[in-house]
MARVEXLO-243555 format. One line per 2 residues: number of its first residue (from 1); their letters; for each residue y, x, z of N, C-alpha, C. Coordinates in steps of 0.05 Angstrom, whole numbers, plus 5000, padded with zeros to 4 digits. Layout:
N
NUM	A	Y X Z Y X Z Y X Z ~ ...
# end
This chain:
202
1	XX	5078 4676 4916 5099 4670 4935 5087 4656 4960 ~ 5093 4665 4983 5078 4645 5006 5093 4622 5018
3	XX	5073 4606 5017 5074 4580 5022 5106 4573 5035 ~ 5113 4577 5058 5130 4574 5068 5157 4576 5056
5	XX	5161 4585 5040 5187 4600 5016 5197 4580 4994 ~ 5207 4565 4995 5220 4552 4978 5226 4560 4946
7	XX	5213 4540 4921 5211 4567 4899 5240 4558 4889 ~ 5260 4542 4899 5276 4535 4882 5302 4569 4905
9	XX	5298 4561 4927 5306 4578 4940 5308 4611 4933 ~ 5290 4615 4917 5281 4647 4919 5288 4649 4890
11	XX	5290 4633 4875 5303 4642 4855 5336 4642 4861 ~ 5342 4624 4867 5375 4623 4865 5375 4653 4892
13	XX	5362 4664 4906 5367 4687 4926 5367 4714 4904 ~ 5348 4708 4884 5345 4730 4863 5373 4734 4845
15	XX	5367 4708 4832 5394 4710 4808 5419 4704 4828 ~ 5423 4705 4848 5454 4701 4866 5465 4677 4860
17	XX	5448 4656 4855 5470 4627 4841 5463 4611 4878 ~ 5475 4581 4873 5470 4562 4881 5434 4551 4884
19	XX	5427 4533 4899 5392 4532 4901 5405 4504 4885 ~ 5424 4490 4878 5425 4466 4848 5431 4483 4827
21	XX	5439 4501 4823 5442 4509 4799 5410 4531 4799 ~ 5401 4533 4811 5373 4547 4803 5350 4516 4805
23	XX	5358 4497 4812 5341 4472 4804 5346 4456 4770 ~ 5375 4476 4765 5383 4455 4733 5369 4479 4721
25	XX	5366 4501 4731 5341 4524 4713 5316 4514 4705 ~ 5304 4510 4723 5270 4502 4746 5265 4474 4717
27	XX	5290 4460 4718 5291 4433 4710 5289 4438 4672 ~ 5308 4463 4665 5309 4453 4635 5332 4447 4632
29	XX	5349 4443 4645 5380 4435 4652 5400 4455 4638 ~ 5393 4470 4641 5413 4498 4638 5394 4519 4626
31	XX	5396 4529 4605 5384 4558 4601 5386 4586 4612 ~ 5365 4596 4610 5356 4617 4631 5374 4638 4604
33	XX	5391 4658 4624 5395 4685 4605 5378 4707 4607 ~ 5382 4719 4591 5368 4745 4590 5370 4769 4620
35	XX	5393 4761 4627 5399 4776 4649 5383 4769 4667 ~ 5382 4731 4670 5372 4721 4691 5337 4730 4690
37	XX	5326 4728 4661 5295 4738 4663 5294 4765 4665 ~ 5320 4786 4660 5307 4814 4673 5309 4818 4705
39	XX	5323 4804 4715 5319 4802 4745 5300 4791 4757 ~ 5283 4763 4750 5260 4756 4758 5248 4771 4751
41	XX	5234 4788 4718 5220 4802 4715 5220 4828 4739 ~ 5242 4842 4745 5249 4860 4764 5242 4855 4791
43	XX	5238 4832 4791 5240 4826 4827 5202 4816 4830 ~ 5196 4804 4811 5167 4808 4818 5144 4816 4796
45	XX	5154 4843 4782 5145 4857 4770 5129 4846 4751 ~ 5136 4829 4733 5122 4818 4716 5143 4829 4677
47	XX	5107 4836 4668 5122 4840 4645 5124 4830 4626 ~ 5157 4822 4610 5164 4799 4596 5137 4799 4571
49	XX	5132 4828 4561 5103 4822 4538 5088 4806 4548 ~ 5084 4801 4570 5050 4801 4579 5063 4764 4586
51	XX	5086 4767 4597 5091 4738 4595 5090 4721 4575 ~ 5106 4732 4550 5106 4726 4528 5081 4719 4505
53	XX	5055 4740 4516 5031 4749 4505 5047 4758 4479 ~ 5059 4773 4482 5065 4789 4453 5042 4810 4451
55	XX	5032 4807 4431 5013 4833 4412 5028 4856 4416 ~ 5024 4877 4422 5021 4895 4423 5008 4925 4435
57	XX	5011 4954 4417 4992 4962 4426 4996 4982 4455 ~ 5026 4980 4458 5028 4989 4478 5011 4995 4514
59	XX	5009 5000 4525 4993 5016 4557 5014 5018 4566 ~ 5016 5002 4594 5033 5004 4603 5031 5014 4639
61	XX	5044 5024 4651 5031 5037 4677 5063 5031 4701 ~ 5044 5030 4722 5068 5025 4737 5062 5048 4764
63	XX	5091 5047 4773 5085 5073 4799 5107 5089 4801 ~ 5109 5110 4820 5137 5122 4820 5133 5151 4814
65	XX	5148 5165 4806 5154 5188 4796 5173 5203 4813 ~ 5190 5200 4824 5200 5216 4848 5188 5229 4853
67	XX	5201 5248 4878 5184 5268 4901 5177 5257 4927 ~ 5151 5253 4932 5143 5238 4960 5165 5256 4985
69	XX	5166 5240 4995 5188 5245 5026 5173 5247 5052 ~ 5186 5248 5067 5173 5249 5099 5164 5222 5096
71	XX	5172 5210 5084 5173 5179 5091 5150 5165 5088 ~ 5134 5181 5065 5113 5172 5057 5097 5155 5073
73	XX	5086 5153 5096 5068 5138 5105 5077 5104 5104 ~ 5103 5105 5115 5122 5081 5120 5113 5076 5088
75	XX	5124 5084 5079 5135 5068 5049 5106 5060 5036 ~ 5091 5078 5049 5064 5075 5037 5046 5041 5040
77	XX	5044 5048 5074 5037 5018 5088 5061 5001 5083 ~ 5082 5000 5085 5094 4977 5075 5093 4966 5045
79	XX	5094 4978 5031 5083 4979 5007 5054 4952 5000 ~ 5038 4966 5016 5011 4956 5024 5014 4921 5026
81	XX	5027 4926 5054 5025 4903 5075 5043 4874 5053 ~ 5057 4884 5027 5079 4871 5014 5061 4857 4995
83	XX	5046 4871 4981 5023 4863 4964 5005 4847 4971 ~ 4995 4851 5001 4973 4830 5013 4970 4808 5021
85	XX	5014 4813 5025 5027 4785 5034 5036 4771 5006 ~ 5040 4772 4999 5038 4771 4961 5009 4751 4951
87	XX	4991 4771 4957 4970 4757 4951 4960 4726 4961 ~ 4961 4736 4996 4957 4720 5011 4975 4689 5004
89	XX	4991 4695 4990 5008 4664 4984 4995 4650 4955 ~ 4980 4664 4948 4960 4646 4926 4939 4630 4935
91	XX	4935 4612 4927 4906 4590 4935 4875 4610 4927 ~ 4874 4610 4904 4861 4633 4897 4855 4659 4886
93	XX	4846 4679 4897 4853 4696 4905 4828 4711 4911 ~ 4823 4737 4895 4798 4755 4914 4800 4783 4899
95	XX	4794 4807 4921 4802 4833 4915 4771 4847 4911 ~ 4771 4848 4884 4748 4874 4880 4758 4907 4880
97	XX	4748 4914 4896 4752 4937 4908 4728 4966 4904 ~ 4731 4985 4887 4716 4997 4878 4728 5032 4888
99	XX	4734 5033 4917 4746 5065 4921 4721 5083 4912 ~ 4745 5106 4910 4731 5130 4921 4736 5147 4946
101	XX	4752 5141 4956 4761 5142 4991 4764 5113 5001 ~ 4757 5124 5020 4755 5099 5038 4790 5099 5042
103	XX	4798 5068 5032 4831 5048 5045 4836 5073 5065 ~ 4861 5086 5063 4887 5094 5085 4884 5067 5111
105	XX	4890 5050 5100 4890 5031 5111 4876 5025 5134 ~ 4861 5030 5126 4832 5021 5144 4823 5045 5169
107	XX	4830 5063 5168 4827 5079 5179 4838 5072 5212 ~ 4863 5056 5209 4877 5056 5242 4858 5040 5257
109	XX	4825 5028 5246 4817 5014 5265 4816 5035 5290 ~ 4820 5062 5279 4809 5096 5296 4835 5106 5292
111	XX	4854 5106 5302 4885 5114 5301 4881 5141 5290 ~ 4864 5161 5303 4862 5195 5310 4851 5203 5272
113	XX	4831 5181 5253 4828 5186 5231 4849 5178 5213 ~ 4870 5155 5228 4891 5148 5209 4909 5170 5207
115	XX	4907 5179 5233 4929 5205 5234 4918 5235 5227 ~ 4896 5235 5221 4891 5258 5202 4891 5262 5168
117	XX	4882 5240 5170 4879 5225 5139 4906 5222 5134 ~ 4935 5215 5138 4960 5226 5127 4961 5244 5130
119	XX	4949 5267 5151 4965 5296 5151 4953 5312 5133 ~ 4925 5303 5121 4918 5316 5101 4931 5316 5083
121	XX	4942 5284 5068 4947 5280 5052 4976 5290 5044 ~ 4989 5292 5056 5019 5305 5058 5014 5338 5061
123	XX	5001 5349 5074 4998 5376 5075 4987 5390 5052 ~ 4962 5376 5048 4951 5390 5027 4942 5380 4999
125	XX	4957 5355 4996 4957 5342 4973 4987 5339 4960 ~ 5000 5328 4986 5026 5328 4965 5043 5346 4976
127	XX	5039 5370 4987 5055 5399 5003 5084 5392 5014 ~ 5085 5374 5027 5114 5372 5027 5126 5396 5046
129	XX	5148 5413 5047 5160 5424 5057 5152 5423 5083 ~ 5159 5406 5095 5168 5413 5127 5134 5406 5146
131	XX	5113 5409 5126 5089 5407 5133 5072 5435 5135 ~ 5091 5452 5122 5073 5477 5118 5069 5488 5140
133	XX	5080 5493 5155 5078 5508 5186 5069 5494 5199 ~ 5050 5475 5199 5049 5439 5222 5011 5445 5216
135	XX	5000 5442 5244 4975 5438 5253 4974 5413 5259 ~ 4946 5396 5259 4933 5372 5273 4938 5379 5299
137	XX	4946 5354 5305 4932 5355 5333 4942 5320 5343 ~ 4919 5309 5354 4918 5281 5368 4941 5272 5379
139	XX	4949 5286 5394 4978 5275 5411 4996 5265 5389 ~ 5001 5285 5366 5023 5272 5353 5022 5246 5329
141	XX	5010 5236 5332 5000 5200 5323 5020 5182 5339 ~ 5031 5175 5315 5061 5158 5318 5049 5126 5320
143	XX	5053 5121 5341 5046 5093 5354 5048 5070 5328 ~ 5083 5066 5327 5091 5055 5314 5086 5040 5273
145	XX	5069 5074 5272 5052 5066 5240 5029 5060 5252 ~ 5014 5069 5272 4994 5056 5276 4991 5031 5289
147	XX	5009 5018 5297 5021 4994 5294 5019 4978 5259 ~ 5043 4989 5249 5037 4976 5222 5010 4978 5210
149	XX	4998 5000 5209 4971 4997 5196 4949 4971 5200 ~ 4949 4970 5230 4944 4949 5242 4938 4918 5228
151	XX	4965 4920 5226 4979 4895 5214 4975 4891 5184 ~ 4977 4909 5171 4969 4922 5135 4933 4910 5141
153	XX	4920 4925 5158 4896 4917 5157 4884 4883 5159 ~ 4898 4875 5181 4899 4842 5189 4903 4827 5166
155	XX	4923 4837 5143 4935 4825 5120 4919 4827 5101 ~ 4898 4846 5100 4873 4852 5086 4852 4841 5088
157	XX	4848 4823 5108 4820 4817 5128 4816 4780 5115 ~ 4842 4790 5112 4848 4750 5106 4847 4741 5069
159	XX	4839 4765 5055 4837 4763 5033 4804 4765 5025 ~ 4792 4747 5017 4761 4753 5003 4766 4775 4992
161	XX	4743 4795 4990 4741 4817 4980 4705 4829 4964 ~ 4706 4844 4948 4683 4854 4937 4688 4881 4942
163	XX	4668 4892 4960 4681 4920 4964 4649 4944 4951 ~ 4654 4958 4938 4631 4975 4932 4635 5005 4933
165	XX	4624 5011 4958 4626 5034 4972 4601 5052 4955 ~ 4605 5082 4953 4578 5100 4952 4584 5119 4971
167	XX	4560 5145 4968 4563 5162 4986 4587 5179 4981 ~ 4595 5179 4962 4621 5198 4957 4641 5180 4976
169	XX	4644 5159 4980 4668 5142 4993 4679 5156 5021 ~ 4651 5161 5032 4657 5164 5060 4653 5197 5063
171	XX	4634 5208 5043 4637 5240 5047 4661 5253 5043 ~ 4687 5235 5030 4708 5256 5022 4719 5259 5047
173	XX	4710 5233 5065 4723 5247 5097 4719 5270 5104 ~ 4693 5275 5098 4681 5294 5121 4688 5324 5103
175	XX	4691 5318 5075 4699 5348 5065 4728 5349 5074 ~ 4733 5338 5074 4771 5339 5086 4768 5350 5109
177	XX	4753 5341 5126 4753 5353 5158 4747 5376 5165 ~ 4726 5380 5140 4710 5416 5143 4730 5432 5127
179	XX	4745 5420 5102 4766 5440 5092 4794 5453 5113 ~ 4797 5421 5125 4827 5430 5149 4815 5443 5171
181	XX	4785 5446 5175 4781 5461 5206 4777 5496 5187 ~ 4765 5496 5169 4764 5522 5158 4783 5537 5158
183	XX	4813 5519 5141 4834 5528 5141 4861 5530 5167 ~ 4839 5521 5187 4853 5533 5218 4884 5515 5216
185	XX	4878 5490 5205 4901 5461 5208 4895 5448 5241 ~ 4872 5456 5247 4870 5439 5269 4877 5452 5289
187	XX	4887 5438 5308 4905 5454 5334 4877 5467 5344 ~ 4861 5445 5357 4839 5458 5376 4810 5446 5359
189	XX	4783 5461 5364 4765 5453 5356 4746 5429 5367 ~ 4755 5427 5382 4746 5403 5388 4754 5376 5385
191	XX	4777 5371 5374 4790 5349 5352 4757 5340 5333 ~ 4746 5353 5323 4721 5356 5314 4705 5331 5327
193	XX	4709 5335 5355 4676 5313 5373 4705 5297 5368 ~ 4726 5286 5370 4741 5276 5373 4731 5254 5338
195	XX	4736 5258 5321 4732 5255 5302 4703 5241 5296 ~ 4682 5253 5309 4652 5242 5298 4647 5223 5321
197	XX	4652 5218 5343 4658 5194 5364 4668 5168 5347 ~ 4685 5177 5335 4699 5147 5321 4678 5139 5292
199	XX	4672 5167 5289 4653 5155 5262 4633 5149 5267 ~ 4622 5151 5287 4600 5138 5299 4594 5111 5306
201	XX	4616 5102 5319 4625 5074 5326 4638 5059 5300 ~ 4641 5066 5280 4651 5054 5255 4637 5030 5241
# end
């Protein structure tokens, strides 16, 4: 929780009570219901086994099952930027980081790879509909996520990190780039020098 946030506050905002009746909780005062720990559990994803340390042999996995939307990028980086700010409210704190693509994230330091690197990913990973007919091309890089990325990134910068890159990290770029120019995704060919300019300066 970060610093600034009151913890007596954010519970009584969770369970809908009073911030004294979430201090006679805090306190021992009043017993917590079951309702009230599936809503904390719910609100910052913690699970009651693991709270509990109950034995068992259960695997448990988290993530969504839906159908990705247009929306995807938004929901994606905000997503991101929620976790980092999350993190960032712990004293200690450090992210070992073991990709095999190089962070979405990281990409808007070069807007033109942030914005290819979702159109791959929506086109030809998760097919969404209204992508099938849709070429690259530079112009259409939406300010506004590359804005948030920005910011997703800054939220990243401020966390110690262990990062262990290989050559596969950074080559899946470049097969991505030779697969969408093969497959005639890219408006014009020269998006191409467009592309190895920024990876140059990286």
């Amino acid at each position: 929780m970060p610093p600034h946030i009151s913890f007596a506050d954010e519970v009584a905002q969770v369970l809908d009570i009073s911030t004294d009746s979430a201090y006679r909780r805090i306190r021992g005062e009043k017993p917590i219901t079951f309702d009230d720990i599936q809503k904390l559990s719910a609100r910052y994803r913690i699970s009651l086994d693991q709270f509990l340390h109950l034995q068992s042999s259960a695997i448990i996995f988290t993530g969504r099952l839906d159908q990705a939307s247009a929306s995807f990028i938004d929901d994606y980086l905000n997503n991101m930027l929620q976790q980092f700010e999350f993190m960032r409210g712990f004293e200690h704190k450090h992210i070992y980081f073991l990709p095999n693509d190089i962070a979405p994230f990281m990409y808007f330091q070069f807007p033109e790879l942030a914005a290819f690197t979702f159109f791959y990913y929506m086109k030809s990973l998760l097919n969404l509909d209204h992508m099938r007919d849709l070429k690259f091309a530079v112009k259409n890089i939406n300010e506004a996520q590359v804005k948030l990325g920005k910011k997703v990134q800054e939220s990243f910068n401020h966390i110690p990190s262990t990062e262990i890159w290989g050559a596969d990290t950074i080559d899946s770029l470049l097969r991505h780039i030779a697969f969408t120019g093969i497959h005639m995704f890219l408006k014009r060919k020269k998006i191409f020098s467009v592309f190895m300019i920024n990876w140059k300066t990286w």
